[in-house]
C-alpha positions, 0 to 999 in steps of 0.5 A: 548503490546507495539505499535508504529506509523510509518510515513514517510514524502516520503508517503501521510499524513493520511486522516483521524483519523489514522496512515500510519502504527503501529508496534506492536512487529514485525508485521507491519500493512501498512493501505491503500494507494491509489495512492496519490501524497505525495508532492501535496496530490492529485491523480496522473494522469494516467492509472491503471498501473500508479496509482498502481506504486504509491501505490506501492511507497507509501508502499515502504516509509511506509516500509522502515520507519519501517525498512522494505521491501517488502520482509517483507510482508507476507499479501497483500490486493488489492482493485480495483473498477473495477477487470478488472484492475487486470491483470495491478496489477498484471504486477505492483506488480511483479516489488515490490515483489519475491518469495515466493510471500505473500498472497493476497486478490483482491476485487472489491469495489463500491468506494475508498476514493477521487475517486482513481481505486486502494487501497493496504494495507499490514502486514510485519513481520520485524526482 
């Protein structure tokens, strides 16, 4: 198995002991984004909507670095503090994604890293 890391200097640098994203064959798995300015590496100011625009941006990066899209992605996990939210995530990811829409999972979680409402990762399968 051969597996390759994927960055792109458009999306925030890892936080942590990981990778933006690892080919392997031609599954792409995008680890979690939140909404981080890539240029300042802080959280951008703003409501749901806005914070979900940026992860969104920050996957686009990650994708396009590997040679992708979104039109790639066949799995999308969405984790938001509050599911209230859901609907504004909703409205958001539709301006990312067509049909055939991927899977999804949405999960409200207790906490994400640096505070953020918002994180998403996502697998493609590129040609």
């Amino acid at each position: 198995m051969t597996r390759q890391a994927i960055h792109s200097d458009r999306a925030p640098a890892a936080i942590g002991p990981y990778s933006q994203a690892m080919r392997s064959g031609n599954t792409l798995y995008c680890s979690g984004q939140i909404p981080l300015d890539p240029a300042t590496m802080t959280l951008v100011e703003g409501d749901i909507a806005v914070q979900a625009r940026r992860v969104f941006d920050n996957l686009t990066a990650v994708l396009e670095a590997a040679g992708g899209s979104f039109a790639d992605v066949v799995r999308v996990g969405i984790y938001l503090t509050d599911l209230g939210d859901f609907t504004a995530v909703n409205a958001v990811m539709a301006d990312y994604f067509n049909q055939p829409y991927p899977a999804r999972s949405t999960i409200e979680v207790s906490a994400l890293p640096r505070g953020a409402k918002i994180e998403v990762d996502v697998i493609a399968v590129l040609d």
